[in-house]
C-alpha positions as CSV (number, residue, x, y, z in Angstrom):
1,X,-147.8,-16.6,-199.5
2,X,-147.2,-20.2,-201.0
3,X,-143.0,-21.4,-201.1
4,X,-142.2,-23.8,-203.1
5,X,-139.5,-26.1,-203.0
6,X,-137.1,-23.7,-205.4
7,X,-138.0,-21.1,-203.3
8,X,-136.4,-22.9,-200.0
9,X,-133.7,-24.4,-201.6
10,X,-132.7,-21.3,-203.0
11,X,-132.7,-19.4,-199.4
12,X,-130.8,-22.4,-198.0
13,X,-128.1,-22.4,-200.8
14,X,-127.9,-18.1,-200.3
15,X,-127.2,-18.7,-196.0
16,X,-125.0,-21.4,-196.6
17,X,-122.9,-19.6,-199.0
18,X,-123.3,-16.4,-196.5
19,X,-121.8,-18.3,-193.5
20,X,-119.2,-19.7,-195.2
21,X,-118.0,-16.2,-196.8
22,X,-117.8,-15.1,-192.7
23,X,-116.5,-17.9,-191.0
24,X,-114.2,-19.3,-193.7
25,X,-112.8,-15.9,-194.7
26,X,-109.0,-15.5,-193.2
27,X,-108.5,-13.0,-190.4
28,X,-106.4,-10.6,-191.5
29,X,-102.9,-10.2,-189.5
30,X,-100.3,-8.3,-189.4
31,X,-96.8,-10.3,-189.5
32,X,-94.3,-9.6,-186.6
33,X,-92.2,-7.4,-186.7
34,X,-88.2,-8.3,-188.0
35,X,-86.4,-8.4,-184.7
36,X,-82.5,-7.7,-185.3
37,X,-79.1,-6.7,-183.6
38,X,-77.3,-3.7,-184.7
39,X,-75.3,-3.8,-187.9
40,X,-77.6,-6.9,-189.5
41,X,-79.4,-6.5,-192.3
42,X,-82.8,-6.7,-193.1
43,X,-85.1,-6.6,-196.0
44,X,-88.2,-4.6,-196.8
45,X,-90.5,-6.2,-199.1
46,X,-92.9,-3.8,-201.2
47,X,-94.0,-6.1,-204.2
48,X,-91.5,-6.2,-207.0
49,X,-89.8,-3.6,-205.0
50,X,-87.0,-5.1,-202.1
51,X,-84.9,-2.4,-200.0
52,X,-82.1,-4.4,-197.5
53,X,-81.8,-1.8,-194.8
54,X,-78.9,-1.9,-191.8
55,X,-78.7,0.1,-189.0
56,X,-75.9,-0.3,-186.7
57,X,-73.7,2.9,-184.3
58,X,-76.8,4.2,-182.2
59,X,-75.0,6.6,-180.0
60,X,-75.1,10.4,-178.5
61,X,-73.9,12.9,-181.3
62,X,-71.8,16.2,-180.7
63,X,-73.7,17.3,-184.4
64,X,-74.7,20.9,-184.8
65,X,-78.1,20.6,-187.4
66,X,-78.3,23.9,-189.4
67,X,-81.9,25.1,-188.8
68,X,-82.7,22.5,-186.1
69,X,-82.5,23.2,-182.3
70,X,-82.7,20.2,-180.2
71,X,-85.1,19.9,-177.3
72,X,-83.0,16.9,-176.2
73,X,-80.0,15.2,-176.7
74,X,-78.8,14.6,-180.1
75,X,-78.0,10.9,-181.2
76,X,-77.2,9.4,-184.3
77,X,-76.9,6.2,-186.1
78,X,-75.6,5.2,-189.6
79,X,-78.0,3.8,-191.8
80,X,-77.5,2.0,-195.6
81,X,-80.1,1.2,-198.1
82,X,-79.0,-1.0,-201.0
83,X,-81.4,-2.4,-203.6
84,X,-82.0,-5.8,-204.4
85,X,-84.9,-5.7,-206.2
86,X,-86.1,-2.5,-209.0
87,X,-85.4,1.5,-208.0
88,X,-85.8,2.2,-204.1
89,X,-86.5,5.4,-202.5
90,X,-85.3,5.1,-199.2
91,X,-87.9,6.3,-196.7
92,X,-85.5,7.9,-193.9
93,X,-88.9,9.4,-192.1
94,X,-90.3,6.1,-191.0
95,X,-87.1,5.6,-188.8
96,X,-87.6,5.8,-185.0
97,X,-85.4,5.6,-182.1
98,X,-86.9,3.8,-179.5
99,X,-85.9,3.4,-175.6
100,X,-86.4,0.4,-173.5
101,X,-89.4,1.9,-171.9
102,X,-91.1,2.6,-175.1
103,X,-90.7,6.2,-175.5
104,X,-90.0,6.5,-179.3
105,X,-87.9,9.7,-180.9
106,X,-88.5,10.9,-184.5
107,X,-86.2,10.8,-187.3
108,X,-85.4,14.5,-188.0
109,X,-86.0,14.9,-191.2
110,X,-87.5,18.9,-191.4
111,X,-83.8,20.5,-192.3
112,X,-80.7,18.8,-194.3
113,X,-78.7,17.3,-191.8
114,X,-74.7,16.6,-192.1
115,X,-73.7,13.4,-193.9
116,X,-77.2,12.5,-193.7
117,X,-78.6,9.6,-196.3
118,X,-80.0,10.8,-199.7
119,X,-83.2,10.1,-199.9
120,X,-83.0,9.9,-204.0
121,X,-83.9,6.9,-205.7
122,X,-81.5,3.8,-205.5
123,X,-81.1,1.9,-208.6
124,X,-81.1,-2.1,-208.7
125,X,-77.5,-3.4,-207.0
126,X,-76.6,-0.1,-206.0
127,X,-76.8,1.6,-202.2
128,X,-76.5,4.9,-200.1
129,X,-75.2,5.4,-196.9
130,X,-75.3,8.1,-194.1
131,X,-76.6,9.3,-191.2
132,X,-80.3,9.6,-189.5
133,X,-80.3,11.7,-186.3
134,X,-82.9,11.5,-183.4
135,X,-84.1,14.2,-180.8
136,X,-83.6,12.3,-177.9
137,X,-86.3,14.2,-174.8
138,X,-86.2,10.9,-172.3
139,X,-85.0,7.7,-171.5
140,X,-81.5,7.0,-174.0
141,X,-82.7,4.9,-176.9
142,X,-81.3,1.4,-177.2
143,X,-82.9,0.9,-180.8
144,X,-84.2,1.6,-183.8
145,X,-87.5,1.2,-185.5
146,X,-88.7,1.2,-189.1
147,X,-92.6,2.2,-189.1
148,X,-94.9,2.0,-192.1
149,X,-96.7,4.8,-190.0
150,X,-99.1,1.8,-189.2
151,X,-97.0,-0.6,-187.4
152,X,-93.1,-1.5,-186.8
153,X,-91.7,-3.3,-189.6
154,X,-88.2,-3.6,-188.5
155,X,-86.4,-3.2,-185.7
156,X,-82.5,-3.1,-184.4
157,X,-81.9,-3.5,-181.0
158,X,-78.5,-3.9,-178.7
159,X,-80.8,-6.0,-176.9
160,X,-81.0,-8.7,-179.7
């Protein structure tokens, strides 16, 4: 088998342009998450779409749930989504309680609950408010946590 000088330069040029597509490509990382106190508010940026979330009044809750039966203690916190960018849907089930240990506590979202937020769309300028309640099975929470279901987004913390 006879290689010319084509031939060589031609593999050279391919390996060279094949090394630089793996070591010059960007490593893909996630950015940290928002770390806030109570009552701040934060934005969450999906393309054109911008939702400014606050969460503030984590505490133990009194609230009988139609339909739900805690396995814990009950504790709620007010939460308000206003638009500042297009029609939002708030997404009340990526909302997590979260202890100081770690021990995260699901929104409960499987029945209506009282003077809970709407989940409808919010229009451009405009905002709902209400309440998210937790299942609380271990150590009290001392935040909360918005997860894309892949990693936390935003946080509220007493501790911040």
């Amino acid at each position: 088998m006879k290689f010319t000088a084509t031939t060589v330069k031609t593999g050279i040029g391919a390996a060279a342009i094949a090394a630089a597509s793996v070591f010059g490509a960007p490593m893909a990382s996630a950015a940290p998450p928002s770390i806030q106190g109570f009552g701040t508010s934060q934005q969450l940026v999906d393309g054109p779409l911008v939702t400014d979330y606050t969460v503030s009044n984590l505490q133990p809750s009194d609230m009988v749930i139609p339909g739900y039966t805690p396995k814990g203690h009950l504790y709620q916190a007010d939460l308000t989504a206003k638009s500042d960018s297009g029609t939002v849907t708030p997404v009340v089930s990526d909302f997590n309680a979260r202890a100081a240990n770690g021990e995260t506590y699901r929104v409960i979202d499987t029945s209506p609950v009282p003077n809970g937020i709407s989940p409808a769309p919010i229009v451009q300028g405009q905002q709902s408010s209400g309440k998210v309640y937790f299942d609380v099975t271990g150590a009290p929470p001392n935040g909360v946590v918005y997860n894309d279901g892949v990693q936390d987004v935003l946080i509220w913390t007493s501790n911040a």
